[in-house]
C-alpha positions as a Python dict, from the first residue, in 0.01 Angstrom:
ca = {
    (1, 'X'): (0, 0, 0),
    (2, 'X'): (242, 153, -276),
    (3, 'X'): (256, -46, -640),
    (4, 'X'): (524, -277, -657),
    (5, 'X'): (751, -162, -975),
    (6, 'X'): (571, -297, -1323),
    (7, 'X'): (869, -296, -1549),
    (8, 'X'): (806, -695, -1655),
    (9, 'X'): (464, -567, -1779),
    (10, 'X'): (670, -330, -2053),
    (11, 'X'): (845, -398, -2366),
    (12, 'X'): (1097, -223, -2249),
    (13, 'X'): (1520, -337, -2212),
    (14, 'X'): (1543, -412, -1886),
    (15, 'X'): (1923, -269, -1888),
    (16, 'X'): (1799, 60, -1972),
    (17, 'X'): (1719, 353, -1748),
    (18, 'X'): (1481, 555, -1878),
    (19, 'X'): (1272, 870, -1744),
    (20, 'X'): (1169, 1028, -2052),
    (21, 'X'): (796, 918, -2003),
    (22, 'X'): (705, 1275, -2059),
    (23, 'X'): (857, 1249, -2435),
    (24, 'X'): (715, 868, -2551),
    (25, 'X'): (609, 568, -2341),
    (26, 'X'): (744, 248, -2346),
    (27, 'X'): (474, 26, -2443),
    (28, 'X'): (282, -251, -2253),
    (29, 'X'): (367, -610, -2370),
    (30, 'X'): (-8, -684, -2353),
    (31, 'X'): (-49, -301, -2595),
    (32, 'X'): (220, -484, -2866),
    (33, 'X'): (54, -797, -2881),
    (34, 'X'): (-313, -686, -2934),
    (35, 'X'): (-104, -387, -3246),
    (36, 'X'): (55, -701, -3444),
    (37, 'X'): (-315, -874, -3392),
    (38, 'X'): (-438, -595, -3548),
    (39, 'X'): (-177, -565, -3829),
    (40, 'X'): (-234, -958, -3873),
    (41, 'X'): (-594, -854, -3952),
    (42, 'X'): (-570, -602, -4163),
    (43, 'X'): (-300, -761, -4364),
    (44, 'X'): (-341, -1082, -4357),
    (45, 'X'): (-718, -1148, -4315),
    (46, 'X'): (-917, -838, -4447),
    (47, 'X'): (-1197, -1047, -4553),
    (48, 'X'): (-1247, -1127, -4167),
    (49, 'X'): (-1314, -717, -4124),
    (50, 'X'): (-1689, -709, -4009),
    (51, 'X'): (-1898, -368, -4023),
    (52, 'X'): (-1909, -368, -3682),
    (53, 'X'): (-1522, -345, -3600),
    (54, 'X'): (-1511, -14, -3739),
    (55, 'X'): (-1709, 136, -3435),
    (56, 'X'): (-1674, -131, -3110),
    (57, 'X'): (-1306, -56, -3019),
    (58, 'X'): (-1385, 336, -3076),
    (59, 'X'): (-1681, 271, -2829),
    (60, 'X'): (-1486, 109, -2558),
    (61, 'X'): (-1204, 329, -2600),
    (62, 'X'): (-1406, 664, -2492),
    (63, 'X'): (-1535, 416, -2233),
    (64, 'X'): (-1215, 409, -2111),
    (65, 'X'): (-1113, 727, -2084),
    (66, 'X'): (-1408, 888, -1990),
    (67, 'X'): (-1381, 680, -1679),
    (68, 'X'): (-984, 752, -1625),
    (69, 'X'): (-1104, 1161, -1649),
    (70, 'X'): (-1400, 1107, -1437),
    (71, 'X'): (-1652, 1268, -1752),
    (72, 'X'): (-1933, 1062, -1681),
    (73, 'X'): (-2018, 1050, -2068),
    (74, 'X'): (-1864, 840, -2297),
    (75, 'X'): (-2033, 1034, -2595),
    (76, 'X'): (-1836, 1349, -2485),
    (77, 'X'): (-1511, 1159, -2617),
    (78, 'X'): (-1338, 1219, -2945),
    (79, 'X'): (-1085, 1004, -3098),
    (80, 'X'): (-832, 1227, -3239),
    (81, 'X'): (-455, 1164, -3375),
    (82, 'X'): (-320, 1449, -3205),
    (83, 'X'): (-336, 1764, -2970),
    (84, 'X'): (-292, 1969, -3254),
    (85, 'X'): (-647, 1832, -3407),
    (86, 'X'): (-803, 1884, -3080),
    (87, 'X'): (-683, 2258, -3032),
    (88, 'X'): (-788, 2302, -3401),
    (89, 'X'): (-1169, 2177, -3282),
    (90, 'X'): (-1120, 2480, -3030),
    (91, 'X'): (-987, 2750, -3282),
    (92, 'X'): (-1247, 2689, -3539),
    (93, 'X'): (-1546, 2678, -3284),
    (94, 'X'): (-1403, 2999, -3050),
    (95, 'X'): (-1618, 3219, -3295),
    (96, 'X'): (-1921, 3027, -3136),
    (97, 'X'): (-1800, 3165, -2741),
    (98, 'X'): (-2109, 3351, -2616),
    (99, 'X'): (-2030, 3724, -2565),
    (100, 'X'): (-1737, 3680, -2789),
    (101, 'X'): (-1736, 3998, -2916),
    (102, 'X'): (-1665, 4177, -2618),
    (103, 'X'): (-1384, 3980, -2508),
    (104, 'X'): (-1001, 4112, -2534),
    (105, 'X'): (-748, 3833, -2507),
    (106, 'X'): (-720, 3479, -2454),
    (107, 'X'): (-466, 3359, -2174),
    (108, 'X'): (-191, 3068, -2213),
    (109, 'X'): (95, 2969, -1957),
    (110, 'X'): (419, 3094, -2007),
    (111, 'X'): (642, 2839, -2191),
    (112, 'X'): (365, 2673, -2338),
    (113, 'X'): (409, 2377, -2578),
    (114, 'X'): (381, 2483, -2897),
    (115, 'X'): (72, 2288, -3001),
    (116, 'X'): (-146, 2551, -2746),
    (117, 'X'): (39, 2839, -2902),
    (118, 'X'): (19, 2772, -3301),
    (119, 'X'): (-360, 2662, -3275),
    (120, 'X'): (-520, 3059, -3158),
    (121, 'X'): (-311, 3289, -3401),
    (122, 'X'): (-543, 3294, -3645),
    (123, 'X'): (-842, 3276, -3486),
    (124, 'X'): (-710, 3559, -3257),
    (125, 'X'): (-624, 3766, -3525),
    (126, 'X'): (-978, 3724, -3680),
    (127, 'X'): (-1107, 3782, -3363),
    (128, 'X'): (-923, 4101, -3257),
    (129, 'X'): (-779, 3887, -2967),
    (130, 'X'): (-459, 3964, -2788),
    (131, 'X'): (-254, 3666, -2601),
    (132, 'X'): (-168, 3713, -2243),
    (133, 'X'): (106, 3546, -2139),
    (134, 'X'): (139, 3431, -1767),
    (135, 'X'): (506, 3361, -1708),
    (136, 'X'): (705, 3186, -1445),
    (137, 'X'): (802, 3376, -1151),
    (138, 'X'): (1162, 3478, -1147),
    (139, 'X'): (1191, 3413, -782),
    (140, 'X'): (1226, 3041, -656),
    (141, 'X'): (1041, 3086, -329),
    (142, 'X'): (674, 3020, -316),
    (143, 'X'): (706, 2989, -722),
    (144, 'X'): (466, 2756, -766),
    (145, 'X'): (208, 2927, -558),
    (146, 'X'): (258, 3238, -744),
    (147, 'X'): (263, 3103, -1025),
    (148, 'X'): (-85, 2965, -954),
    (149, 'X'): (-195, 3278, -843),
    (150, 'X'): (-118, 3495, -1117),
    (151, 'X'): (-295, 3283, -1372),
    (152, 'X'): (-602, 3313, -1189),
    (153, 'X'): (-514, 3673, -1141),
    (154, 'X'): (-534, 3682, -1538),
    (155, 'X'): (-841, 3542, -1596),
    (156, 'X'): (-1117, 3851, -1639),
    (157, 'X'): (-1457, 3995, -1782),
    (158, 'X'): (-1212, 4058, -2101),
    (159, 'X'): (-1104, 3654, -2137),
    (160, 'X'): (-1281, 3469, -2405),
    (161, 'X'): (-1024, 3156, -2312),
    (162, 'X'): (-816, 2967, -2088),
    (163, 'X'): (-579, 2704, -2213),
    (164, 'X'): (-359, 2513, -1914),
    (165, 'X'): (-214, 2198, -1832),
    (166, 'X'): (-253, 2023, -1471),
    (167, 'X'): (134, 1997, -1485),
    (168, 'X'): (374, 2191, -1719),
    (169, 'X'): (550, 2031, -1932),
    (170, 'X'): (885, 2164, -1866),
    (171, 'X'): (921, 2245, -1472),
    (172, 'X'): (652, 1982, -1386),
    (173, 'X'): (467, 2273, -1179),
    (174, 'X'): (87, 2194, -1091),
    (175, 'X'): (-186, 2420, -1134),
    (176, 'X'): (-484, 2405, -934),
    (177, 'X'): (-747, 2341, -1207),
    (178, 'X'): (-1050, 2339, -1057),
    (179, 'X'): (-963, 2657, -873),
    (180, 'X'): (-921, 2792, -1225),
    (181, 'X'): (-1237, 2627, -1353),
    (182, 'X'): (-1414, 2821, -1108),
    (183, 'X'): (-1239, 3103, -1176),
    (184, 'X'): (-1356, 3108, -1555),
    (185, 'X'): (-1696, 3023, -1502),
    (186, 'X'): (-1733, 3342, -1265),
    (187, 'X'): (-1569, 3558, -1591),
    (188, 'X'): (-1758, 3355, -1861),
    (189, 'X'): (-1410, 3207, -2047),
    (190, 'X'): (-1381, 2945, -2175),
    (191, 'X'): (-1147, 2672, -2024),
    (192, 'X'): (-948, 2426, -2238),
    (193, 'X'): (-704, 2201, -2055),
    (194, 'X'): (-428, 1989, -2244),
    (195, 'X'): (-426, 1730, -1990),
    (196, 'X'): (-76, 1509, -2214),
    (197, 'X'): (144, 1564, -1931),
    (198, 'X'): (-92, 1403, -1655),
    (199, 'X'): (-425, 1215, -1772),
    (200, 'X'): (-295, 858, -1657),
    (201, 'X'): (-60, 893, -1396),
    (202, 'X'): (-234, 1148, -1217),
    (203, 'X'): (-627, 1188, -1106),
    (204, 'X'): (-797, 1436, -1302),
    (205, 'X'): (-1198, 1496, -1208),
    (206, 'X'): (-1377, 1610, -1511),
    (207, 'X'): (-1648, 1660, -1286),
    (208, 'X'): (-1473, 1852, -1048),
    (209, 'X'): (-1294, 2034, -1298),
    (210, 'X'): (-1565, 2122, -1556),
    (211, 'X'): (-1345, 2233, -1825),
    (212, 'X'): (-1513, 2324, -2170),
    (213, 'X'): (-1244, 2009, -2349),
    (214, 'X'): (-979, 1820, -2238),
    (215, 'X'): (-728, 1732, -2488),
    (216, 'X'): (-476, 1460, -2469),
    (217, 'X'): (-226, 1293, -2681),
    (218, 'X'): (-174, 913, -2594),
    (219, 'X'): (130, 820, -2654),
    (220, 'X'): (324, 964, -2319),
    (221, 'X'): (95, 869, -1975),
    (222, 'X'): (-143, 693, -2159),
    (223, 'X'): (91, 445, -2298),
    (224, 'X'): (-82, 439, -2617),
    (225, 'X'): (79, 419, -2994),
    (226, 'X'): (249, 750, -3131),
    (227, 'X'): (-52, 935, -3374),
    (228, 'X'): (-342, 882, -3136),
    (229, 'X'): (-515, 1110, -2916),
    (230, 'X'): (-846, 1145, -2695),
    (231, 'X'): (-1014, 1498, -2610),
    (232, 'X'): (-1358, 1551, -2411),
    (233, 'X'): (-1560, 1802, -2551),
    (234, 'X'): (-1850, 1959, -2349),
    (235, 'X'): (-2206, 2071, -2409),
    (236, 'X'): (-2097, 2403, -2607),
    (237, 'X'): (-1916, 2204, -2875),
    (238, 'X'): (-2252, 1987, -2930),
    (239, 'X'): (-2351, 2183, -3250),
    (240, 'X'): (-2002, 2306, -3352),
    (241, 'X'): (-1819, 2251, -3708),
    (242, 'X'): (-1560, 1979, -3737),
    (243, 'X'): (-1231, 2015, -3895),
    (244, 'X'): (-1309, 1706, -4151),
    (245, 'X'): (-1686, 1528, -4248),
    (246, 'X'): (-1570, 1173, -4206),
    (247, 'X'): (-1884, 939, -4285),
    (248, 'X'): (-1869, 733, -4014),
    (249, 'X'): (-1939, 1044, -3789),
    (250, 'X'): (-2256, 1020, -3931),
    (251, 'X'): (-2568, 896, -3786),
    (252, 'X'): (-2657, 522, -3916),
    (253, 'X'): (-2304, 525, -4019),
    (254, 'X'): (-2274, 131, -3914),
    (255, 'X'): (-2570, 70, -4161),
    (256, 'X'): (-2317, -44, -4462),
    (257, 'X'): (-2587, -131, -4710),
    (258, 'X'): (-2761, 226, -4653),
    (259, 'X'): (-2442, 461, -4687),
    (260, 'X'): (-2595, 653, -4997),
    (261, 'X'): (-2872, 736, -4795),
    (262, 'X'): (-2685, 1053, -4680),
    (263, 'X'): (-2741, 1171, -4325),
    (264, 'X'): (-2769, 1517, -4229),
    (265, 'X'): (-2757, 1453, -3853),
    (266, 'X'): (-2416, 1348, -3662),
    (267, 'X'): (-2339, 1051, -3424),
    (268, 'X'): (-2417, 1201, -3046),
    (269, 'X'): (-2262, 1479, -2878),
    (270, 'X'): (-1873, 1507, -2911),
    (271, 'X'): (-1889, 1174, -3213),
    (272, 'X'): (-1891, 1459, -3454),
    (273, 'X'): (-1552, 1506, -3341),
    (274, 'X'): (-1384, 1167, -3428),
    (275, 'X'): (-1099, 1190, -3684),
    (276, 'X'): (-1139, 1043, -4031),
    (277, 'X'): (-1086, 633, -4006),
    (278, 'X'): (-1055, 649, -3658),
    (279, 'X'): (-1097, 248, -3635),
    (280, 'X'): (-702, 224, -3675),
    (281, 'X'): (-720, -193, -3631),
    (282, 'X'): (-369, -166, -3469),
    (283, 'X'): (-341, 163, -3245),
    (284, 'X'): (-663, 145, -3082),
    (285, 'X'): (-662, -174, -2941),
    (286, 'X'): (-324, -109, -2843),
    (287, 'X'): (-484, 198, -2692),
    (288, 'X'): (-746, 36, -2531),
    (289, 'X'): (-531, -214, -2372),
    (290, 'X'): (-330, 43, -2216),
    (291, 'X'): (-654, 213, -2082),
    (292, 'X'): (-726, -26, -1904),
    (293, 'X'): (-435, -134, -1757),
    (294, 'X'): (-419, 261, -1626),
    (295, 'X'): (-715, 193, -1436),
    (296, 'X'): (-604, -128, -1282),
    (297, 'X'): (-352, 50, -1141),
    (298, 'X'): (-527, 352, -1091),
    (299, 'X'): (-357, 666, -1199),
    (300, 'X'): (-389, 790, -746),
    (301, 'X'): (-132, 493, -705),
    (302, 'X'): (93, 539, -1015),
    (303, 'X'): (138, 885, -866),
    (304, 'X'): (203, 831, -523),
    (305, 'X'): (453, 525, -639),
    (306, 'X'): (587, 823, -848),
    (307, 'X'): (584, 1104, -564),
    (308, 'X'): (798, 817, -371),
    (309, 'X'): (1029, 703, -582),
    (310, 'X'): (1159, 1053, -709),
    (311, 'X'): (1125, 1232, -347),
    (312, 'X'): (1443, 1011, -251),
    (313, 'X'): (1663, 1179, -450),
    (314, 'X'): (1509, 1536, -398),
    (315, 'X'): (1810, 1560, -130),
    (316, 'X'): (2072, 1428, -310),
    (317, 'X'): (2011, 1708, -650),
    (318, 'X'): (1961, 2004, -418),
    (319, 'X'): (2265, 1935, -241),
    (320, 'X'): (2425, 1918, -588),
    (321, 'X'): (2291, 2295, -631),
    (322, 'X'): (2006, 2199, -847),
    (323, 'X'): (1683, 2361, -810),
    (324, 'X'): (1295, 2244, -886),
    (325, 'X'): (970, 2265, -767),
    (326, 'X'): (867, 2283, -438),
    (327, 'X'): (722, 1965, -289),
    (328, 'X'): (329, 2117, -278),
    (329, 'X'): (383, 2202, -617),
    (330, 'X'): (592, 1914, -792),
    (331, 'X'): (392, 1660, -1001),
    (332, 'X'): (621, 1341, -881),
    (333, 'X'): (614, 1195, -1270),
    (334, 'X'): (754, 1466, -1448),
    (335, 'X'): (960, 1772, -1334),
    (336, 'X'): (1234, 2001, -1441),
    (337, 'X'): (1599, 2015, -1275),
    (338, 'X'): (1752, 2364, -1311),
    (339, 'X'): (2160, 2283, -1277),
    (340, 'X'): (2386, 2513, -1164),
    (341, 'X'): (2494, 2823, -1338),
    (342, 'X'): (2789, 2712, -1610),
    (343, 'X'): (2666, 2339, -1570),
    (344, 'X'): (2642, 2229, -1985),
    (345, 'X'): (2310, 2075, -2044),
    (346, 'X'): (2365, 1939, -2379),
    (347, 'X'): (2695, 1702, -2256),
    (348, 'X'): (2524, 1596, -1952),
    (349, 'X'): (2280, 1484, -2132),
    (350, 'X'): (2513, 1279, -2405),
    (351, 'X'): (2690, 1124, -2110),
    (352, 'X'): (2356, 1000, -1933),
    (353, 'X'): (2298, 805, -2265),
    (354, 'X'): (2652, 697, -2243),
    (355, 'X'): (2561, 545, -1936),
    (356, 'X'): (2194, 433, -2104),
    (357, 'X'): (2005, 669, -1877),
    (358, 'X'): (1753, 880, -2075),
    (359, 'X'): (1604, 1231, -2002),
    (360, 'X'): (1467, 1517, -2201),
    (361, 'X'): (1642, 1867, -2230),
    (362, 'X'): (1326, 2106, -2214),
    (363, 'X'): (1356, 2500, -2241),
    (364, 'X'): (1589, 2569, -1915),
    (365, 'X'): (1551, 2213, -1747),
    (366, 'X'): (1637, 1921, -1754),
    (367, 'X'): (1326, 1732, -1738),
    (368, 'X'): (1290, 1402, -1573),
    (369, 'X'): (994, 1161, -1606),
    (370, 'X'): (1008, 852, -1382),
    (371, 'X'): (672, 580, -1408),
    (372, 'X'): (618, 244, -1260),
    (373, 'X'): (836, 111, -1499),
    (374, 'X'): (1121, 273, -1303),
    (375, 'X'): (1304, 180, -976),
    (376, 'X'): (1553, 332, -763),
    (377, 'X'): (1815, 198, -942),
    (378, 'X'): (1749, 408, -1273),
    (379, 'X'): (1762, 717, -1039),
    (380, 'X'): (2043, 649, -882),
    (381, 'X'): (2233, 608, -1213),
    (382, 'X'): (2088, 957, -1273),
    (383, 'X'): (2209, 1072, -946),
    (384, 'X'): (2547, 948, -1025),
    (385, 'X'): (2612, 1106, -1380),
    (386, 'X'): (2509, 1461, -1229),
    (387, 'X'): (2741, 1418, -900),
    (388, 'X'): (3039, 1380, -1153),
    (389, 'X'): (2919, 1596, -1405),
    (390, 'X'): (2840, 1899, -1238),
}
């Protein structure tokens, strides 16, 4: 049985049609009240702070998420502000890549957020590493297949690392990941996913998977507060170097009274990972209560209700002459439509506001990112603006 629409659940106007989840989440009313809770503390009652409050939220939180990714191990989970930090773990530990020095390139998807791009030019110019762009097929049919295919097709003997997303943020394409897990195992590369534009709404199996880290910023599926971030780090990374040497990273960091006794040793596993004053008594509670809201729902139903909901109007565009993703290929929370040649992107998109319908103009898309927080009725406003517009 398909989820019933959750938009009382948001803080969200209720007169506003908005599928821009892939830019910034609304946020849950239950999120809001446990962030002024936490500002209340902090600000109000500081004295009320206890030792342990620095670490329990942080624990549950990788709790959390370990169980929406299916990792098994809460101690492979980092709390990190942003995707940027998490690629950065990456960069500085690539060095560390057995039979690095041998290796040729690293591979990224064509029209890659920037993030995934920025984070490897140094280290591949350190390295002697070239980039290999896979880019989208020109031609529509079977695009997302090919487009599947030709990043495994990439992945050789001469890869020292993969980084992909489950869904692209633009076009909304899905890549097979555990096909391309496999894939990189077999050529000894290393596999990064930045899973932003699906951990949440969509199932991901860490398990399954078995990428080398998982990096995701929570404030779009996750419904978390803007600045805060989760990545899963796997056995290689155990004895890597961190970008920062925050103290509570530290083993017997908890121990207040003993904090001069300096530790050499790090908390377990990926904890050596955490960003300085990770505690954050506002955003991760409102983090946490997201969490687990995401797996009340279960992120299998948010993206059938999803798949549903947007499939409707999958007639009604294409008819229009708009093109996207074929069916087998489209994630149903987030994907790109391609207007018509001479259609003007930029005033479309100022008269959907006009009409308080909200989108994102990505690269050569506009992308569209319905949630449960969404009924027909925002997509049919949507419909409506591009049947005049266009």
């Amino acid at each position: 049985m398909l989820l019933a629409c959750q938009k009382h659940l948001f803080a969200l106007d209720p007169n506003v049609h908005y599928l821009n989840g892939a830019a910034y989440s609304p946020g849950l009313q239950a999120s809001v009240e446990k962030g002024l809770a936490g500002l209340r503390l902090k600000s109000e009652t500081p004295y009320a702070i206890r030792p342990q409050d620095h670490f329990d939220t942080g624990e549950r939180v990788r709790s959390l998420f370990s169980r929406l990714i299916d990792a098994a191990d809460a101690d492979r989970i980092a709390l990190i502000p942003a995707v940027s930090y998490g690629m950065g773990i990456v960069a500085q530990n690539l060095y560390r890549w057995p039979g690095l020095a041998k290796k040729k390139h690293i591979v990224l998807i064509g029209e890659e957020f920037p993030n995934n791009v920025y984070a490897f030019e140094r280290t591949c110019q350190a390295h002697g590493l070239a980039v290999k762009t896979v880019d989208r097929p020109q031609a529509a049919e079977n695009r997302g297949a090919r487009w599947n295919e030709m990043l495994l097709e990439s992945v050789t003997d001469q890869t020292a690392l993969v980084v992909a997303s489950r869904v692209h943020w633009i076009y909304g394409t899905v890549f097979d990941l555990e096909a391309l897990g496999r894939r990189c195992r077999e050529q000894g590369a290393m596999l990064v996913v930045d899973a932003t534009q699906s951990a949440g709404v969509m199932p991901f199996d860490q398990q399954a998977v078995q990428a080398d880290a998982v990096i995701c910023a929570a404030y779009k599926w996750l419904l978390g507060p803007y600045g805060t971030g989760l990545g899963y780090f796997g056995p290689f990374f155990d004895d890597g170097v961190p970008i920062e040497e925050s103290w509570m990273n530290r083993a017997d960091s908890d121990q207040f009274s003993q904090l001069t006794r300096y530790q050499r040793a790090y908390r377990p596993k990926a904890q050596r990972y955490n960003a300085g004053e990770f505690s954050q008594f506002s955003q991760l509670p409102m983090l946490g209560a997201a969490l687990e809201q995401l797996l009340a729902w279960e992120p299998l139903q948010l993206q059938a209700y999803c798949q549903e909901l947007s499939s409707r109007f999958v007639p009604q565009w294409e008819a229009l002459g708009c093109q996207l993703e074929a069916t087998a290929y489209r994630a149903g929370h987030l994907f790109g439509l391609q207007l018509p040649d001479g259609a003007d992107y930029n005033a479309l998109v100022q008269r959907l506001a006009e009409h308080r319908c909200y989108v994102s103009l990505r690269g050569g898309a506009l992308r569209v990112s319905p949630n449960v927080y969404n009924d027909a009725a925002d997509l049919a406003v949507l419909t409506e603006v591009l049947a005049d517009s266009i």
